[in-house]
N, C-alpha and C positions, 0 to 999 in steps of 0.2 A: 852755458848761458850765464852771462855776468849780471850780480844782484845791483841792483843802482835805488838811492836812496826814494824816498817818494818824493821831496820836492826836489829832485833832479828831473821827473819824467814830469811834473806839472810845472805851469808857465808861470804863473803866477811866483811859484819861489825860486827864475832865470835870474832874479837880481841880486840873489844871494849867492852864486856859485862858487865863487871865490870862498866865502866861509866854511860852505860844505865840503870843496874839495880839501880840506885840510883833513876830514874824518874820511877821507873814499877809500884810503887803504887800508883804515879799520872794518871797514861795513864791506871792502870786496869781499875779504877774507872769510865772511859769515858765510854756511851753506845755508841751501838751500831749505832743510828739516822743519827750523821753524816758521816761514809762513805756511807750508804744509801741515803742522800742529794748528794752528792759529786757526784756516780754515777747514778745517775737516769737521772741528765739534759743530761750528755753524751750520756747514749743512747738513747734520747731522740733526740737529737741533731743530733745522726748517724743515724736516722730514719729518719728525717725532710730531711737529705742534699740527703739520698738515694730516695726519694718519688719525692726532686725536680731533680735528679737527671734521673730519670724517667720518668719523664714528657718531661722537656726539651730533652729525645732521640727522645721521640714521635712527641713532636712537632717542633722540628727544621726540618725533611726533608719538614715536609708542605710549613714553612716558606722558605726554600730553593724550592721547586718548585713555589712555587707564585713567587718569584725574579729571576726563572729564562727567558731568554728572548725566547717569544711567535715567534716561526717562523712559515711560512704561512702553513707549511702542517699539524703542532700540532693545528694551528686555527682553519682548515677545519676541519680535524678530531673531534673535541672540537664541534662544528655547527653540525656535524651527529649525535655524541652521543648525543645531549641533543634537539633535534628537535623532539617534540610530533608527526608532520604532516608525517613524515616518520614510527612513531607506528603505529599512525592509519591506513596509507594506508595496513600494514600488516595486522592488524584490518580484514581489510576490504575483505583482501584475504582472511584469513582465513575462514572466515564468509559466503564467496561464495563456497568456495571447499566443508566445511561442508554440506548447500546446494546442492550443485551439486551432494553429496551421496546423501541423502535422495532423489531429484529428479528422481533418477533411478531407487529406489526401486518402487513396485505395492503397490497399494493401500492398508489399512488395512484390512481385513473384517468385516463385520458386522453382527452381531447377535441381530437375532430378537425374542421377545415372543408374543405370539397374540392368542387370545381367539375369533376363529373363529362361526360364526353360530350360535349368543345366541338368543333363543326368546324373544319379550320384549313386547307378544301380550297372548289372551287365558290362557290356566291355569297355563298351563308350562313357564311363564314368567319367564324369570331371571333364571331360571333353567339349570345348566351347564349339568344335566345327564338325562334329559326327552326326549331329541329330538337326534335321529339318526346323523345328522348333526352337530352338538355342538361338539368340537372340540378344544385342548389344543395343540397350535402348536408351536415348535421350529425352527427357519429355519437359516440360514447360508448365506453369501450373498456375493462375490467376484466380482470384477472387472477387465478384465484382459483387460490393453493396449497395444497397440502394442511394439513388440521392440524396432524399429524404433523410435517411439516418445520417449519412455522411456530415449532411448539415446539421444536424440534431447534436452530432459529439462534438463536432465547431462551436454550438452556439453552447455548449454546455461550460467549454473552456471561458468562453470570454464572458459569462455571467461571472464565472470565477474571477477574474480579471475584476470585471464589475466592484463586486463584495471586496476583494481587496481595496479598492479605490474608496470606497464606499467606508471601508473598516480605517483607512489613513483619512479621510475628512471628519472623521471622530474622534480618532487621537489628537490631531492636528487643533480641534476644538479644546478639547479638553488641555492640550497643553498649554495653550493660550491662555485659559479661564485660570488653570493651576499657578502659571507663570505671573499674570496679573494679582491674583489675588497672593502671592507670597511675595512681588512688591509692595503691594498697598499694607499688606502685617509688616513688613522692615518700616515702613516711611511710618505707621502707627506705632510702634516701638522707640523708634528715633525719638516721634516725640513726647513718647513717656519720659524718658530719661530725659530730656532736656526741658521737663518741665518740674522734675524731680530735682535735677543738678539748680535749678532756678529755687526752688521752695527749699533747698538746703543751704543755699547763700543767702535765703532771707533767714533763715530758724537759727544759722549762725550769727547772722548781725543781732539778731533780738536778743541771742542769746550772750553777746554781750553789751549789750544794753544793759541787761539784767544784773550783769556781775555790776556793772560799773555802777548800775544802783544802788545793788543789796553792800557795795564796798562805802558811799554813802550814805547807806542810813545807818550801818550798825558801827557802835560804839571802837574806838580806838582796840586792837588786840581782840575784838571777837571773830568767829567763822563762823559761824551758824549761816545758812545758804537760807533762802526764802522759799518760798513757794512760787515766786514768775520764775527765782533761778531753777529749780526743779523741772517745772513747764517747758520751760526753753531749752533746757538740757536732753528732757525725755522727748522734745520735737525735733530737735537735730537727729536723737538716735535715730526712731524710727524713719526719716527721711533718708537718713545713710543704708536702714534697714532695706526698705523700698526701692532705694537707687541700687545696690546690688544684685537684688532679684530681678531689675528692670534693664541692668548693663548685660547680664547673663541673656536675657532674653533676647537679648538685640544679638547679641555674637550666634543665637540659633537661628534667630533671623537671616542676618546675612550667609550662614552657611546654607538655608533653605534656599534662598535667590539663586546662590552661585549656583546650586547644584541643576536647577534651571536652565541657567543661562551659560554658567563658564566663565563668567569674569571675577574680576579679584573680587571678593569679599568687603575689601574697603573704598569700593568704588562708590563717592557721596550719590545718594540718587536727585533726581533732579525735581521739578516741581510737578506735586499731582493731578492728576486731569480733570473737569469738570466732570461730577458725576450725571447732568443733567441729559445731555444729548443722546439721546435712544432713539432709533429707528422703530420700536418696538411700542413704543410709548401713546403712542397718535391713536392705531387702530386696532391696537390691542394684534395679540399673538395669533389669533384664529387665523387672519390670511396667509400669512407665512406658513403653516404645521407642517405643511410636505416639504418644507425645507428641514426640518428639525436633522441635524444629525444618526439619533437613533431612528428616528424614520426612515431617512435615505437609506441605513444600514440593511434594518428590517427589509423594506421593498427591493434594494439586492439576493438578499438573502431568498426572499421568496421569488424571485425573478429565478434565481438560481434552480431551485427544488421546482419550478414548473418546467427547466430545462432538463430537468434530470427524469420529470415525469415525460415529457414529449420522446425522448429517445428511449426508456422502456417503451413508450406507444409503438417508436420505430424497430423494437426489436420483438416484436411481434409478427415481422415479418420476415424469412429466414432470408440468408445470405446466398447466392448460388455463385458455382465456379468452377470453369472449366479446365481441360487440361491437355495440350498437346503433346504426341510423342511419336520419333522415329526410332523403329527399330531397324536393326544395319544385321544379317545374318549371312552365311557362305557364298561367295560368288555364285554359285551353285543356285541359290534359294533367291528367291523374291526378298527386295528388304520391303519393310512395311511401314505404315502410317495406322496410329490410333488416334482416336478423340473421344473427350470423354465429359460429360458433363455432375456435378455434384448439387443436390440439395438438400439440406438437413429434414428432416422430418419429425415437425413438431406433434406428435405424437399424445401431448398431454400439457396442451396450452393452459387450460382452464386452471391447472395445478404449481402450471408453473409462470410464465410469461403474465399471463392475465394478476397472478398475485403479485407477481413485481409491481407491474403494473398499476393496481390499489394499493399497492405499500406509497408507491409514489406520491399518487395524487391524497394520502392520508397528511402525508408529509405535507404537503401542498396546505391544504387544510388548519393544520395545524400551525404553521408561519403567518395564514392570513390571522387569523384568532388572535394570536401573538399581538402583532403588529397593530389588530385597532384598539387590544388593550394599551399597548404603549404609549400609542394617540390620543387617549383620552388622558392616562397620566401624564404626558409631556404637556398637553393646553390645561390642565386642573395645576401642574407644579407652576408653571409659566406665569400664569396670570398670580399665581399666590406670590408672585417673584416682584411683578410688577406694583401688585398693591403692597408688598411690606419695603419699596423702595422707594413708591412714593411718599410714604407714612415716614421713613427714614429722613428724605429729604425735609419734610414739612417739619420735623422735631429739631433738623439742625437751624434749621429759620429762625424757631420759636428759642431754641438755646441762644444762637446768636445775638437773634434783635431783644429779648428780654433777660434770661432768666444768667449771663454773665454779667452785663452792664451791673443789675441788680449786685451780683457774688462782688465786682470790683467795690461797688460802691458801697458795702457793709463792709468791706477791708480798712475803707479809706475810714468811715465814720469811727470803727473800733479803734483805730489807730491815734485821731482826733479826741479822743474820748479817752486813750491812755497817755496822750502825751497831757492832759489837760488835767491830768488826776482822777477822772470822772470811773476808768473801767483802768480794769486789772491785765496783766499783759498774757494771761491767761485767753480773753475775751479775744485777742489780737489774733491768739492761734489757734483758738476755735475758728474764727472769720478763715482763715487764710488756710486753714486743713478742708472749710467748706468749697473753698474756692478753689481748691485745687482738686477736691473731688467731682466738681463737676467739670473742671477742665478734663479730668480722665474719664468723665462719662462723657463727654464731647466723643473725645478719641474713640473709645471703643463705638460709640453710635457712628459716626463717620467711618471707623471699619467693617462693620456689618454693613451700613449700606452699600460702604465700594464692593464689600465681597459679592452683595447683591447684582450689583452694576457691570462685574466684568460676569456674571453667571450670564447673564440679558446679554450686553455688551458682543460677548465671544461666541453668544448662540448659535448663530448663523454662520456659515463660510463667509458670503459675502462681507458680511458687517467690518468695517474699520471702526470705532471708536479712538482711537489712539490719537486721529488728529483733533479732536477736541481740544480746545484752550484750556489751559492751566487752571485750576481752581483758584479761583479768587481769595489772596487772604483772609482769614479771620480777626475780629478785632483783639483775640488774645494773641493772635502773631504778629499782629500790631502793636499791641504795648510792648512783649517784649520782646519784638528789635529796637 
């Protein structure tokens, strides 16, 4: 293959040829090697950029969901899916219903072989064909139990089955209520610290306010610090004090969620949900109670112990079983047919079966008892749930529409009053330690009610709270955005 220049094979440079053919027997003589170097790094290169170009599709949506923000129903749900206690309990159904078929079936039969009638005395010792009697028998053997019972150890399994289902819609609750309420302490911790990281960028600026003061009023070459610079000194510290213990507490926080849910730790969470929307709220808890979780549990549980007592009832009545057999003996001798039938002979019912019997139905007893005591603490806790969360809610109203405006507006005056010479820059961070304590008693009042809100909230199986609209800003999340 002969190499030819590139404007020999394009049209465009036909009016040059004369020129180029002056260099054609420099450029024949070049191999082939170098435009083989030339392109090989490029597709080389085109391959490298498509490979990473392929990766990063793949992996940027991961990275775009890890950054996206965690809101509480994506939590919950995250806490179902990756909860073993809720496998097992299925586990555990299944494992009872499987049970519960075979318990209805009858027993298997049994087959026997048996070498009746041997002599092992006289001449004919050991001799299977000398003696009349001697006998090679096959026999069959069945057990029939009643129906009644049959069904009684059926229905005893799948009560079982029951109370497992029963015991995973109470985890299932509780993981919900645990899972929510260790969102709503990270989302209340957040905004401790950034309300702290806020109240140490103001104690910083005061506090150089201060210097730049106490540097104009005292005389040329003195130090002597003041007493605002003091104040303003010793309110940075403990602000820095505060925001440490408040950083710490946020990194338990997040380790609480994950351990929940399974996602990173530093996944921002997203905005929190109106605490107002309760299905619970309207008609109060009384219509609902046999929904309650640990009720549902309870009325398994005793569903269960009255199955347990019906099949003691059923075995009160013995089992019979018969049994077929041929025996096969000398040509000589007739072979034979047996038949036989078997029933136990309860003999000492009153001592034994009948005690079972009332051990059961004690049990029995005893679950009901149970059960309306729980009932009566699950609607006395319930409603004390309801009234300390609407009491929550009405406090944050009252903080809201009065008692912050108020805390701002003693900030603004004290401040007005130390740029004006009137008040000491002391007075500034009294105001603004006031104000920032009742911005932290905000927080904590808003987390006891949430904690209140997902307890109500995740009560029920059915209940969804989660699509509830985002909580409305507050006006201190308003000033400081």
């Amino acid at each position: 293959m002969m190499w030819l220049p590139a404007c020999v094979v394009r049209s465009p440079c036909s009016s040059s040829w004369s020129r180029d053919m002056s260099t054609l027997p420099t450029a024949m003589s070049r191999p082939e090697r170098p435009v083989v170097r030339a392109v090989a790094p490029n597709r080389l290169f085109q391959a490298t950029a498509l490979l990473i170009a392929l990766w990063l599709g793949v992996a940027s949506p991961v990275r775009a969901s890890n950054n996206e923000p965690l809101v509480l129903a994506a939590a919950v749900q995250a806490a179902l899916a990756r909860s073993q206690a809720l496998n097992a309990q299925d586990a555990a159904a299944r494992s009872a219903r499987e049970a519960a078929v075979a318990a209805g079936q009858r027993p298997d039969p049994v087959l026997r072989f048996s070498l009746n009638s041997l002599p092992i005395e006289g001449d004919n010792r050991f001799s299977t064909s000398a003696e009349p009697m001697t006998s090679k028998a096959v026999s069959l053997m069945q057990a029939f139990p009643a129906e009644g019972k049959r069904q009684a150890r059926s229905q005893r399994f799948e009560r079982e089955a029951d109370v497992a289902l029963a015991t995973r819609a109470q985890r299932a609750a509780s993981l919900r209520r645990d899972t929510a309420i260790a969102w709503f302490e990270r989302h209340a911790q957040e905004q401790r610290v950034s309300l702290l990281r806020a109240q140490l960028n103001e104690n910083r600026l005061q506090l150089q306010a201060a210097e730049a003061a106490t540097r104009g009023a005292l005389p040329a070459g003195a130090n002597s610090p003041s007493v605002d610079w003091l104040n303003a000194r010793d309110a940075v510290t403990q602000a820095q004090q505060a925001l440490l213990g408040a950083e710490a507490g946020l990194v338990n926080a997040r380790q609480a969620l994950a351990r929940w849910t399974g996602t990173n730790p530093d996944q921002p969470l997203g905005d929190a949900p109106a605490l107002t929307p309760l299905a619970l709220s309207t008609n109060g808890f009384a219509p609902q109670l046999q929904q309650h979780p640990d009720l549902a549990l309870a009325s398994a549980r005793l569903a269960s112990a009255e199955a347990d007592a019906e099949l003691a009832r059923q075995d009160r009545q013995p089992d019979w079983s018969g049994e077929l057999m041929f025996s096969h003996r000398r040509p000589r001798f007739d072979n034979m047919v047996s038949l036989a039938v078997s029933v136990p002979l309860q003999w000492d019912r009153p001592q034994r079966q009948d005690r079972v019997l009332a051990a059961r139905l004690a049990r029995v007893d005893e679950l009901q008892a149970e059960r309306e005591e729980r009932a009566r603490e699950a609607l006395a806790e319930t409603e004390r749930w309801l009234a300390a969360w609407r009491a929550g809610l009405e406090q944050l109203a009252l903080i809201d529409r009065e008692r912050l405006p108020w805390a701002r507006q003693r900030v603004d005056l004290a401040q007005a009053a130390y740029r004006g010479g009137n008040a000491r820059l002391g007075d500034v961070l009294a105001a603004r330690r006031m104000a920032l304590a009742l911005e932290m008693e905000r927080v904590e009042l808003h987390l006891s009610t949430a904690r209140l809100w997902a307890r109500l909230a995740y009560l029920l199986p059915d209940a969804s709270p989660t699509d509830a609209a985002p909580l409305a800003p507050t006006a201190a999340a308003t000033q400081k955005d």
